[in-house]
PDB file of N, CA, C and O in Angstrom:
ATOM      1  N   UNK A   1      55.360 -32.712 -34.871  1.00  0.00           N
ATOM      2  CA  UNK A   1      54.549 -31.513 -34.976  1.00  0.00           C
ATOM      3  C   UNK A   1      55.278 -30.387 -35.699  1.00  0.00           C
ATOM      4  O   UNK A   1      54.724 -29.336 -36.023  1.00  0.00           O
ATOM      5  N   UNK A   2      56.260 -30.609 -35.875  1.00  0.00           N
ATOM      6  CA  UNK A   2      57.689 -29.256 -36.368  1.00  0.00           C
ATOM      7  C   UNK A   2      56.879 -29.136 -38.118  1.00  0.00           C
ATOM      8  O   UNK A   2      56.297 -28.139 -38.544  1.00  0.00           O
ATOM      9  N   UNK A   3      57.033 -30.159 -38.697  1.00  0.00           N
ATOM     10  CA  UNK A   3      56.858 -30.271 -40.155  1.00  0.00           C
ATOM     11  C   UNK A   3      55.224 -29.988 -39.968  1.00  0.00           C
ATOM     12  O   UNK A   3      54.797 -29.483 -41.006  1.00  0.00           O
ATOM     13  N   UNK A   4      54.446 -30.115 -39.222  1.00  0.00           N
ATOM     14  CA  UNK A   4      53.108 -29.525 -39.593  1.00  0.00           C
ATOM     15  C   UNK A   4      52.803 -28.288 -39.524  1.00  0.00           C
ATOM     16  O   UNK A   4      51.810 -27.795 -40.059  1.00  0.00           O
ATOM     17  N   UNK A   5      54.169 -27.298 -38.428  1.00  0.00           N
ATOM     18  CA  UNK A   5      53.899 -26.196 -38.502  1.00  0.00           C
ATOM     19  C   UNK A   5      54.560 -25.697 -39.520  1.00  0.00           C
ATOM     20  O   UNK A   5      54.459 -24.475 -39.624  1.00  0.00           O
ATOM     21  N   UNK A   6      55.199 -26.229 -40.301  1.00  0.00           N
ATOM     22  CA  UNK A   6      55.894 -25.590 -41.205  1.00  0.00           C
ATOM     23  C   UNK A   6      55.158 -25.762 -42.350  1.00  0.00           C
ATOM     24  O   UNK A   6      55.065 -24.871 -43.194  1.00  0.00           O
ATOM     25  N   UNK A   7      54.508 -27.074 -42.473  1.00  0.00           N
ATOM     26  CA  UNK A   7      53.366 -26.560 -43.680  1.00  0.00           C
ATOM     27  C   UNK A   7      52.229 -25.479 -43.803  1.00  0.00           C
ATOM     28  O   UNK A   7      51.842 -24.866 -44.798  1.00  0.00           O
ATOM     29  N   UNK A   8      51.817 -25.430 -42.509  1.00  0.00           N
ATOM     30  CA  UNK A   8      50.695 -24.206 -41.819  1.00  0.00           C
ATOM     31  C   UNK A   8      51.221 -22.917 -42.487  1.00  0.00           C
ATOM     32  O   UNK A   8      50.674 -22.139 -43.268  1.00  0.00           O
ATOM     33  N   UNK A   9      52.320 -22.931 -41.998  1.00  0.00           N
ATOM     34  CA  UNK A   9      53.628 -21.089 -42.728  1.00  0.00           C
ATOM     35  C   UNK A   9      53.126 -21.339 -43.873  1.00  0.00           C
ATOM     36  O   UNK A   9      52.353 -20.505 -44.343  1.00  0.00           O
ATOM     37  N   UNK A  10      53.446 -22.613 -44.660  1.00  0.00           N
ATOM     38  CA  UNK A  10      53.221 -22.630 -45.656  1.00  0.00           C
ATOM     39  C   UNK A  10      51.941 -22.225 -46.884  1.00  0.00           C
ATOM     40  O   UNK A  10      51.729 -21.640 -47.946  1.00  0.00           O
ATOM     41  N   UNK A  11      51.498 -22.820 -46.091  1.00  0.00           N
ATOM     42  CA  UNK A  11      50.090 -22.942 -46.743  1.00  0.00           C
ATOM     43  C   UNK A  11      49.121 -21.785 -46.762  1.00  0.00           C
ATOM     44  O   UNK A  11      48.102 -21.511 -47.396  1.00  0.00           O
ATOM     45  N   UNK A  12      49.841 -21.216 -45.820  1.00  0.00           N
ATOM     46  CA  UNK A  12      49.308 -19.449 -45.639  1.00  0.00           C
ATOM     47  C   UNK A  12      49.798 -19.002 -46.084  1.00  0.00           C
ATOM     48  O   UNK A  12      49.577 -17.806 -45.897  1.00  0.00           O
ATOM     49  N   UNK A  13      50.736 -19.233 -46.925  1.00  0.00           N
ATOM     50  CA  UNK A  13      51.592 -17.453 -47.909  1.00  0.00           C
ATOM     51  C   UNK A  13      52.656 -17.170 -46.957  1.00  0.00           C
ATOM     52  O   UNK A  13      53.224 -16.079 -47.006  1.00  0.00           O
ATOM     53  N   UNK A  14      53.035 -18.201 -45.943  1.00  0.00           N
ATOM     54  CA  UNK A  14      53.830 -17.527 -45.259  1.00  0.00           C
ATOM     55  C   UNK A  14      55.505 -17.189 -45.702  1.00  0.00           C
ATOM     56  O   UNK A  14      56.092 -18.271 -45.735  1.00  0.00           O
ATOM     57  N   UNK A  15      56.056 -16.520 -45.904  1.00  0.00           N
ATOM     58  CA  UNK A  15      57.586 -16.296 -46.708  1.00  0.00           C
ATOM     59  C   UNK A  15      58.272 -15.743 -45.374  1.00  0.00           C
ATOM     60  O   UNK A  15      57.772 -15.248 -44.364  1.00  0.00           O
ATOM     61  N   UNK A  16      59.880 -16.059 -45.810  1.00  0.00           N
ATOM     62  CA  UNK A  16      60.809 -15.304 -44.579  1.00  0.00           C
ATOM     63  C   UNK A  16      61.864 -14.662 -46.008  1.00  0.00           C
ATOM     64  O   UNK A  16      61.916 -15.045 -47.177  1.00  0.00           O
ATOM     65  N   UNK A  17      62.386 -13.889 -45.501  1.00  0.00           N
ATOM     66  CA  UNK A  17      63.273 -12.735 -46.102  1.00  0.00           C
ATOM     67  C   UNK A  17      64.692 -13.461 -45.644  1.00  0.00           C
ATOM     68  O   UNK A  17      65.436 -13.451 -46.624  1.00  0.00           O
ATOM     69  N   UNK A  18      65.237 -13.994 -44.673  1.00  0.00           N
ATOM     70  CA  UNK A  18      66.294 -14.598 -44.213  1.00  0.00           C
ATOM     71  C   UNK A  18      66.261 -15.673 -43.599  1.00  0.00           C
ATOM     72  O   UNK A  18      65.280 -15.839 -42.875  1.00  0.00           O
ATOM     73  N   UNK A  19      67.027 -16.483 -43.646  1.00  0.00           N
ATOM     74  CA  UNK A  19      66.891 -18.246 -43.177  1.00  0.00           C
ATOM     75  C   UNK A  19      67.365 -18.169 -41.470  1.00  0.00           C
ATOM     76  O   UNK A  19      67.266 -19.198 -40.803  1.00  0.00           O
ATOM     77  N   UNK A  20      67.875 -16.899 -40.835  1.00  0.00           N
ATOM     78  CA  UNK A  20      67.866 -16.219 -39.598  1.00  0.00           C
ATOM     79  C   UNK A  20      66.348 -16.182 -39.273  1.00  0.00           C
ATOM     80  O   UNK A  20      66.166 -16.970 -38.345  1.00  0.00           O
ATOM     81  N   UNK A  21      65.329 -15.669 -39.600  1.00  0.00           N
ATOM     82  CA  UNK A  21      64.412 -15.204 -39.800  1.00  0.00           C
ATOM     83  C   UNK A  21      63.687 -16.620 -39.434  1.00  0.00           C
ATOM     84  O   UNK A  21      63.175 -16.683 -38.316  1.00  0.00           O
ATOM     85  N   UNK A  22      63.610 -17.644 -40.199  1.00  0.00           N
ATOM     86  CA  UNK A  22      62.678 -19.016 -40.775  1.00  0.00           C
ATOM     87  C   UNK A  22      63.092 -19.984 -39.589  1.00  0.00           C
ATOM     88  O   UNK A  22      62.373 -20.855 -39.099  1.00  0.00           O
ATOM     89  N   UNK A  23      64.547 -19.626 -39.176  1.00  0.00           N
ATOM     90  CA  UNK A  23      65.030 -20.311 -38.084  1.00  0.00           C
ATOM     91  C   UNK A  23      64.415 -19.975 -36.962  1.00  0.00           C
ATOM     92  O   UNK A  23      64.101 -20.881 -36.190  1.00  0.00           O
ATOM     93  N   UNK A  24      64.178 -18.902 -36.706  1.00  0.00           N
ATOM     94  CA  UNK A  24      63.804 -18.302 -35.053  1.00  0.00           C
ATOM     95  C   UNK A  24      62.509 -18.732 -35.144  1.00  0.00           C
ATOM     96  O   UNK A  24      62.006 -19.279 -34.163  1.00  0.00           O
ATOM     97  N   UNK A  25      61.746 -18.549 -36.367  1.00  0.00           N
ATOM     98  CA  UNK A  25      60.672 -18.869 -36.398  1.00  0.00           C
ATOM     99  C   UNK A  25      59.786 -20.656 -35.516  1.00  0.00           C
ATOM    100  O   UNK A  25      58.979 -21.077 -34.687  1.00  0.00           O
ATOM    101  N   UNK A  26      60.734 -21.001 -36.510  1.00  0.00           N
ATOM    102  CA  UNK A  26      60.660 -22.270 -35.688  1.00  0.00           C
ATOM    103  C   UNK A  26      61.123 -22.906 -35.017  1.00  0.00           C
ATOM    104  O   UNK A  26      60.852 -24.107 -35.016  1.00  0.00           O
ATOM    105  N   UNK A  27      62.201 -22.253 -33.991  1.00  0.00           N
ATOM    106  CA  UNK A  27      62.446 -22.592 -32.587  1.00  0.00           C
ATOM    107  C   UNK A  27      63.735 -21.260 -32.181  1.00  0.00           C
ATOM    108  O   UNK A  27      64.259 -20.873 -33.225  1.00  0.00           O
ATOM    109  N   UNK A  28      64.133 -20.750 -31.285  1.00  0.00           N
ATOM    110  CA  UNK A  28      64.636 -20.089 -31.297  1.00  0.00           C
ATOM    111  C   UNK A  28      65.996 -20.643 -31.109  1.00  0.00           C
ATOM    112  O   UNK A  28      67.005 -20.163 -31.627  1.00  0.00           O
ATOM    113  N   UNK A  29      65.965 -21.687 -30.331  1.00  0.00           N
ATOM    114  CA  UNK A  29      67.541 -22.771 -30.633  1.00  0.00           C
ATOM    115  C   UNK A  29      67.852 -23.336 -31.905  1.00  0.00           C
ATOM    116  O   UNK A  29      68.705 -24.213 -32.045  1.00  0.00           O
ATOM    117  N   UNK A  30      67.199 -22.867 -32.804  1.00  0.00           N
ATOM    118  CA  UNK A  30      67.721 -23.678 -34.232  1.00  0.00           C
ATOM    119  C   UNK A  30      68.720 -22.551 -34.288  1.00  0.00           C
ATOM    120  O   UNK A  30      69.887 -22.943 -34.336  1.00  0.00           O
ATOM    121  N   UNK A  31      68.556 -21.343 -34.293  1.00  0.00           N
ATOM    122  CA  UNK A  31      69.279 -19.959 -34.844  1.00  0.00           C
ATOM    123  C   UNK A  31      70.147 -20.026 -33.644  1.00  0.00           C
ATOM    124  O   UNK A  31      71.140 -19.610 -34.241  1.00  0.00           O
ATOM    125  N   UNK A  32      70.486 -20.172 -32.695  1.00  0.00           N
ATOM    126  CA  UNK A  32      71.226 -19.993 -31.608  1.00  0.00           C
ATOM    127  C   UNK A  32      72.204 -21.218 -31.905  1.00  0.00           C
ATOM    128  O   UNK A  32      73.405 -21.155 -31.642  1.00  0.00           O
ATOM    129  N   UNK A  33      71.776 -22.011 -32.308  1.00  0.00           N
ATOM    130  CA  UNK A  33      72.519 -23.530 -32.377  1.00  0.00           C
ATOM    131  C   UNK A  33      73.538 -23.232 -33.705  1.00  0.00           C
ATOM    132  O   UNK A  33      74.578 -23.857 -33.917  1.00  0.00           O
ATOM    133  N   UNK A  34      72.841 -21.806 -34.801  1.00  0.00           N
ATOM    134  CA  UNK A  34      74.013 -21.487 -35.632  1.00  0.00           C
ATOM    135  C   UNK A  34      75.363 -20.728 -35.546  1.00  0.00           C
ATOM    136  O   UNK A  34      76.297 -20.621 -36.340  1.00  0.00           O
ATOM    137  N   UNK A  35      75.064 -20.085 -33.912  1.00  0.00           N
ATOM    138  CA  UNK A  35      76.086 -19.459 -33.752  1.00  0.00           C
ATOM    139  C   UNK A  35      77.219 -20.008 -32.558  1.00  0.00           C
ATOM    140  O   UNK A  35      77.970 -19.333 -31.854  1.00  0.00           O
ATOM    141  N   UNK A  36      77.069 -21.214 -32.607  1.00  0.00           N
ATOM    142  CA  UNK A  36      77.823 -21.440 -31.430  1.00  0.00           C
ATOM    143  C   UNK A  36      78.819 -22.905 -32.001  1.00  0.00           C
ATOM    144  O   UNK A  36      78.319 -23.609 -32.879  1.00  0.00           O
ATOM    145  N   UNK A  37      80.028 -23.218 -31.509  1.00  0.00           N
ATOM    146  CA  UNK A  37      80.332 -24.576 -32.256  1.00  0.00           C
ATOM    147  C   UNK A  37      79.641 -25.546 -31.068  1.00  0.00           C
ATOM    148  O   UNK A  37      78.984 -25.284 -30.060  1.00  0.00           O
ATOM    149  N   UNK A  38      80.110 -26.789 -31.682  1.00  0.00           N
ATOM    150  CA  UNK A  38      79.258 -27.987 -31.442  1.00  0.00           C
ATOM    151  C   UNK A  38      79.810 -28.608 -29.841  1.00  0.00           C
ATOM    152  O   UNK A  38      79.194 -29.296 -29.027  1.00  0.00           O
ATOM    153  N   UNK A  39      81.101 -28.097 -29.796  1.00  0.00           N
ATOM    154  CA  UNK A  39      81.775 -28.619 -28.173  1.00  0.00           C
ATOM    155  C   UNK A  39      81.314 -27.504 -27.184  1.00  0.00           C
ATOM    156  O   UNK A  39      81.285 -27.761 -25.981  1.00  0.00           O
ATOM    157  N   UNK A  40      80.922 -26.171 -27.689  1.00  0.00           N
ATOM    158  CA  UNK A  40      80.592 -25.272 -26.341  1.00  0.00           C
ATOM    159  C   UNK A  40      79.241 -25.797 -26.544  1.00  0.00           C
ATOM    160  O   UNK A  40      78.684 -25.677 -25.452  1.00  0.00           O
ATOM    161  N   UNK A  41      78.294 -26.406 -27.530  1.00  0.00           N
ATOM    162  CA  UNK A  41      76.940 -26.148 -27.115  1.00  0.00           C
ATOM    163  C   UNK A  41      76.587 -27.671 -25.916  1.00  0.00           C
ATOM    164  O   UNK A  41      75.815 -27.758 -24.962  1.00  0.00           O
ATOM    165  N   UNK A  42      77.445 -28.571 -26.462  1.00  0.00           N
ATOM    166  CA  UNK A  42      77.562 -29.736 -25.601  1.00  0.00           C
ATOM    167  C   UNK A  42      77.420 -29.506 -24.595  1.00  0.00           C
ATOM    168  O   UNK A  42      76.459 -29.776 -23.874  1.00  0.00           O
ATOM    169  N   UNK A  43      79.127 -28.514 -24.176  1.00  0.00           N
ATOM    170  CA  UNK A  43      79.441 -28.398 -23.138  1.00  0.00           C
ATOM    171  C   UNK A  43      78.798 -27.317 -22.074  1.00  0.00           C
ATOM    172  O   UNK A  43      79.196 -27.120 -20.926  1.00  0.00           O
ATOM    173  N   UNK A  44      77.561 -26.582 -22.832  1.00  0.00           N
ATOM    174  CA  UNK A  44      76.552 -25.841 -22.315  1.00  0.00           C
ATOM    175  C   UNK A  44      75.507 -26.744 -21.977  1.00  0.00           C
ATOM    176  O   UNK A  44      74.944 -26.212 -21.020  1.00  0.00           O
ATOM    177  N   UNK A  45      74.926 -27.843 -22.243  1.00  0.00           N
ATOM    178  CA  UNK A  45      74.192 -29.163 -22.205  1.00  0.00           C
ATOM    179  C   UNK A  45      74.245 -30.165 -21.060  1.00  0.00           C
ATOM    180  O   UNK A  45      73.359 -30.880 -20.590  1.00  0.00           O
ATOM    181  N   UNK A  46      75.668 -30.002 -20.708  1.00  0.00           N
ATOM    182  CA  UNK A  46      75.807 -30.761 -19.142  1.00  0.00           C
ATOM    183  C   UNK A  46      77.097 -31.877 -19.607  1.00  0.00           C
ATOM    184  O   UNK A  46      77.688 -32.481 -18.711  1.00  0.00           O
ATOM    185  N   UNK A  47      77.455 -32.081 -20.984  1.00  0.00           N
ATOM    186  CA  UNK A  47      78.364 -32.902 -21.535  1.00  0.00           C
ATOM    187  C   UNK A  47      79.683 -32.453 -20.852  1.00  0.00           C
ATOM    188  O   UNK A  47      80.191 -31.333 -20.784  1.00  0.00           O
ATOM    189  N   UNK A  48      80.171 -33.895 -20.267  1.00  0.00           N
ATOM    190  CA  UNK A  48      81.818 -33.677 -19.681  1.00  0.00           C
ATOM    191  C   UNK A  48      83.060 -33.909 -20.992  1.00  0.00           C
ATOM    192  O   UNK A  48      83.059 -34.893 -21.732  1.00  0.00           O
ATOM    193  N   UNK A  49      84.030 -32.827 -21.064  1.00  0.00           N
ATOM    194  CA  UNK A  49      85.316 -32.591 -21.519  1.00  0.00           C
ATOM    195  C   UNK A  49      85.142 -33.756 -22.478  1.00  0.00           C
ATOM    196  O   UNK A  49      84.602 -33.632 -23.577  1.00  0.00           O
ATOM    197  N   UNK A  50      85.790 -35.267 -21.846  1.00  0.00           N
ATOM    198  CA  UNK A  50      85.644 -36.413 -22.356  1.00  0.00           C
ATOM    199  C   UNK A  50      84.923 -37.282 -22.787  1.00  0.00           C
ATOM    200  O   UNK A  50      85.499 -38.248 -23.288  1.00  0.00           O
ATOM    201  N   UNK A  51      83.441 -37.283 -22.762  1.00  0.00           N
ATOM    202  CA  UNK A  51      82.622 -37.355 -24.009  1.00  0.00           C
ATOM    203  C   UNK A  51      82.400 -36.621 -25.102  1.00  0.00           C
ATOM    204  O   UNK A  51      81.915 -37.164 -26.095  1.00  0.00           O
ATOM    205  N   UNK A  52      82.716 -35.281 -25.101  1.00  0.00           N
ATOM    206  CA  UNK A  52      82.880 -34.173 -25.922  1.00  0.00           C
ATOM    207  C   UNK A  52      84.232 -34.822 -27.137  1.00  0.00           C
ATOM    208  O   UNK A  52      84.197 -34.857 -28.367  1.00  0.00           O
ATOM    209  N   UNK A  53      85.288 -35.254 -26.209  1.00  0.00           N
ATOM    210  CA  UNK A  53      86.777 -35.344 -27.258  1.00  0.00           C
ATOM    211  C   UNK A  53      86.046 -36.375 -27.677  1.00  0.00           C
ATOM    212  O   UNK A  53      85.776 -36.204 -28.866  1.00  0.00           O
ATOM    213  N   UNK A  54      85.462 -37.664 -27.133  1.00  0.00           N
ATOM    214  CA  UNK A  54      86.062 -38.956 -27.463  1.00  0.00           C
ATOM    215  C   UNK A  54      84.569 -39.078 -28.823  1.00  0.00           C
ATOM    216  O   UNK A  54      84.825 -39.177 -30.023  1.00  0.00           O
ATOM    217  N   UNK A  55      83.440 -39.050 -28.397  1.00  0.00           N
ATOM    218  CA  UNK A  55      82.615 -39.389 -28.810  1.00  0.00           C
ATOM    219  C   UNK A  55      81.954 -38.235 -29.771  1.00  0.00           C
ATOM    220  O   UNK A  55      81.788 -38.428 -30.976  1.00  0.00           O
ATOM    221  N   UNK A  56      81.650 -37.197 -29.205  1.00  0.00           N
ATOM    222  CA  UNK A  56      81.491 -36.263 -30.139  1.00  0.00           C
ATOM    223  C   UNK A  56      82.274 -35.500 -30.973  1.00  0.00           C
ATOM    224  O   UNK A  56      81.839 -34.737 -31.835  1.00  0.00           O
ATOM    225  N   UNK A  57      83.724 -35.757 -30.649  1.00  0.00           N
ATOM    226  CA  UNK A  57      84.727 -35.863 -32.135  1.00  0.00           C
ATOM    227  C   UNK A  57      84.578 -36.646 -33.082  1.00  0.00           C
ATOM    228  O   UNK A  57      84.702 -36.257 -34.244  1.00  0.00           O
ATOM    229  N   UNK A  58      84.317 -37.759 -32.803  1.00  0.00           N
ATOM    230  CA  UNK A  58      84.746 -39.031 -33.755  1.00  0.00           C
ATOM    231  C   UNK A  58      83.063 -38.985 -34.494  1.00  0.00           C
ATOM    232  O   UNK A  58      83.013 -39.239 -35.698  1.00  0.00           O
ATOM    233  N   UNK A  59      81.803 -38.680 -33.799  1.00  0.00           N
ATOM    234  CA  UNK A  59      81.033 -38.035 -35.024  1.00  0.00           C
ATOM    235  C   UNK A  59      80.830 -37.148 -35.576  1.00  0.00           C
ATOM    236  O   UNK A  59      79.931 -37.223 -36.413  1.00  0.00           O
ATOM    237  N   UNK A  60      81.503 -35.935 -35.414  1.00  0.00           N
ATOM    238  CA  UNK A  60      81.238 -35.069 -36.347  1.00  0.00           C
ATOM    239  C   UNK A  60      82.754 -35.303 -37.376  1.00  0.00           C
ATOM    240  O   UNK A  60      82.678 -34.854 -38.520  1.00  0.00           O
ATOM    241  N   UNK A  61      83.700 -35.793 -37.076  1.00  0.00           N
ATOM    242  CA  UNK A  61      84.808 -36.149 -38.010  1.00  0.00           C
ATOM    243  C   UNK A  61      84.242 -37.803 -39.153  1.00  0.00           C
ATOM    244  O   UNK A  61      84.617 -38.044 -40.300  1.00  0.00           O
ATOM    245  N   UNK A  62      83.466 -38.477 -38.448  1.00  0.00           N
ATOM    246  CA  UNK A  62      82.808 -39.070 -39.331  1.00  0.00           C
ATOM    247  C   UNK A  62      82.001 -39.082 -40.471  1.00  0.00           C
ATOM    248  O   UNK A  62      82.132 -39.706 -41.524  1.00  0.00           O
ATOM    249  N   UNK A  63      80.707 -37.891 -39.907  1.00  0.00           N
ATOM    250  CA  UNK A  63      80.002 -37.569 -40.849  1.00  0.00           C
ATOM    251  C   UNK A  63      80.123 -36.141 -41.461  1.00  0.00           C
ATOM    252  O   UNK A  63      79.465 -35.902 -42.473  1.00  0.00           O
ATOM    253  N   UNK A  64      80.881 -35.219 -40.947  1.00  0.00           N
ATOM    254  CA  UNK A  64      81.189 -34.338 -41.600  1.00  0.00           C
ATOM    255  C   UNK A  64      82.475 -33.825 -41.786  1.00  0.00           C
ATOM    256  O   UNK A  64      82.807 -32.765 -42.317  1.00  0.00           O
ATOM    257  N   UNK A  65      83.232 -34.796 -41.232  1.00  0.00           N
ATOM    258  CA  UNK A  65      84.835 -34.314 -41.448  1.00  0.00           C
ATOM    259  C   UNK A  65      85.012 -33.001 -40.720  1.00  0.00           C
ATOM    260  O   UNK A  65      85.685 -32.205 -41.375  1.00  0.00           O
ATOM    261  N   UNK A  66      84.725 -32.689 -39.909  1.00  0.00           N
ATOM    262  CA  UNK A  66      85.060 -31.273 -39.453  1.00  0.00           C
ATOM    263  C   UNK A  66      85.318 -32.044 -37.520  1.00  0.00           C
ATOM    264  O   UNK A  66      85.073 -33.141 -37.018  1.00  0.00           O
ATOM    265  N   UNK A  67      85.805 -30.981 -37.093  1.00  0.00           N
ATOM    266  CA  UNK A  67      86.161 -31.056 -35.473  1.00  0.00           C
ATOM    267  C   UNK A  67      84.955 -30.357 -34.846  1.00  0.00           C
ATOM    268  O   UNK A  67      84.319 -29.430 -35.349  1.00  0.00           O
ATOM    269  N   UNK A  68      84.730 -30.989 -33.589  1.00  0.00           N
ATOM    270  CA  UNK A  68      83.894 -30.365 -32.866  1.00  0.00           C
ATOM    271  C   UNK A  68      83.786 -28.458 -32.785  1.00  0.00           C
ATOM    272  O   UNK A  68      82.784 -27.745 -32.845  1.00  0.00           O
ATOM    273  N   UNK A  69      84.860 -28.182 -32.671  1.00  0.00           N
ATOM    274  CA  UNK A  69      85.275 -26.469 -32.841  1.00  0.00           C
ATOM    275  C   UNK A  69      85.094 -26.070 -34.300  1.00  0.00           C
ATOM    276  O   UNK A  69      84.981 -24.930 -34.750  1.00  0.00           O
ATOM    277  N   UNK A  70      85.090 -27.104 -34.877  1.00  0.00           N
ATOM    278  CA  UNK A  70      84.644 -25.960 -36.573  1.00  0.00           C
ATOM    279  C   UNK A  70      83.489 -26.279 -37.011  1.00  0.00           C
ATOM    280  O   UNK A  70      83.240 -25.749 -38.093  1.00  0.00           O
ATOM    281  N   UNK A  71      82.485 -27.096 -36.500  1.00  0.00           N
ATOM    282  CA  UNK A  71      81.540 -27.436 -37.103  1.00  0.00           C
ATOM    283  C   UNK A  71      80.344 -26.522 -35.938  1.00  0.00           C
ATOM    284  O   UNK A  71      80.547 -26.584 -34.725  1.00  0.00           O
ATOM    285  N   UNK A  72      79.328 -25.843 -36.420  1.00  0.00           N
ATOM    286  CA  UNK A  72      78.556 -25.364 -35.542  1.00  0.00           C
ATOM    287  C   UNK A  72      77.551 -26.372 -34.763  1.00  0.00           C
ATOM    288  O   UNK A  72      77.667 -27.588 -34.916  1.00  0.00           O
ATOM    289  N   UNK A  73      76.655 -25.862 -34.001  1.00  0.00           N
ATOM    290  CA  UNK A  73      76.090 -27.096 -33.022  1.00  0.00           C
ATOM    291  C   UNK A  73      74.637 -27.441 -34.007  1.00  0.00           C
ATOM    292  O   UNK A  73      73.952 -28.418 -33.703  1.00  0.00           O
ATOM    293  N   UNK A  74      74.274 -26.620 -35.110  1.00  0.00           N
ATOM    294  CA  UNK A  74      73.201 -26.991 -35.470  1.00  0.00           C
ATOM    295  C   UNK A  74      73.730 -28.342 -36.187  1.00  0.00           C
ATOM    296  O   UNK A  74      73.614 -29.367 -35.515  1.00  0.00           O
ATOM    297  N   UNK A  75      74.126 -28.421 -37.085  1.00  0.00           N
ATOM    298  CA  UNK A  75      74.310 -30.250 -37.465  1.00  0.00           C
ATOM    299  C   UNK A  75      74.723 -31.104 -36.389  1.00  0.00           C
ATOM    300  O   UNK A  75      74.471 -32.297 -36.223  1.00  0.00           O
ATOM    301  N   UNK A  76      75.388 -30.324 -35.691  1.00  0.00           N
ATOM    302  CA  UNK A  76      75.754 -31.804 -34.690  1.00  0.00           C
ATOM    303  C   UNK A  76      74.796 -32.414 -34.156  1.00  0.00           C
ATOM    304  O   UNK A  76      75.006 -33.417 -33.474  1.00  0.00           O
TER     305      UNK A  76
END
């Protein structure tokens, strides 16, 4: 349903001035998910310490080469 509301914006003339803006729009955790890294948002999620190191290191060092602490939680 995400991509149908985003054609709807669309299809109405709808424009955003900032990608802050386009984010909140369509969920308010997309924009929240930009300001936080990817091990506190886990670890705000209910994720223990050690699935955080073991598993959610080794994918974000996979697919984006970055560490859980430098990569924000929206790609993760």
């Amino acid at each position: 349903m995400l991509l149908l509301s985003i054609y709807d914006y669309q299809d109405n003339g709808r424009t955003f001035d900032t990608v802050e803006e386009f984010l909140k729009m369509l969920d308010n955790d997309f924009y929240s998910a930009t300001q936080k890294s990817f091990r506190k948002y886990l670890f705000e999620k209910g994720f223990n310490k050690r699935f955080i190191n073991e598993l959610g290191q080794m994918a974000t060092l996979v697919n984006y080469d970055q560490s859980v602490d430098s990569i924000n939680a929206f790609p993760g």
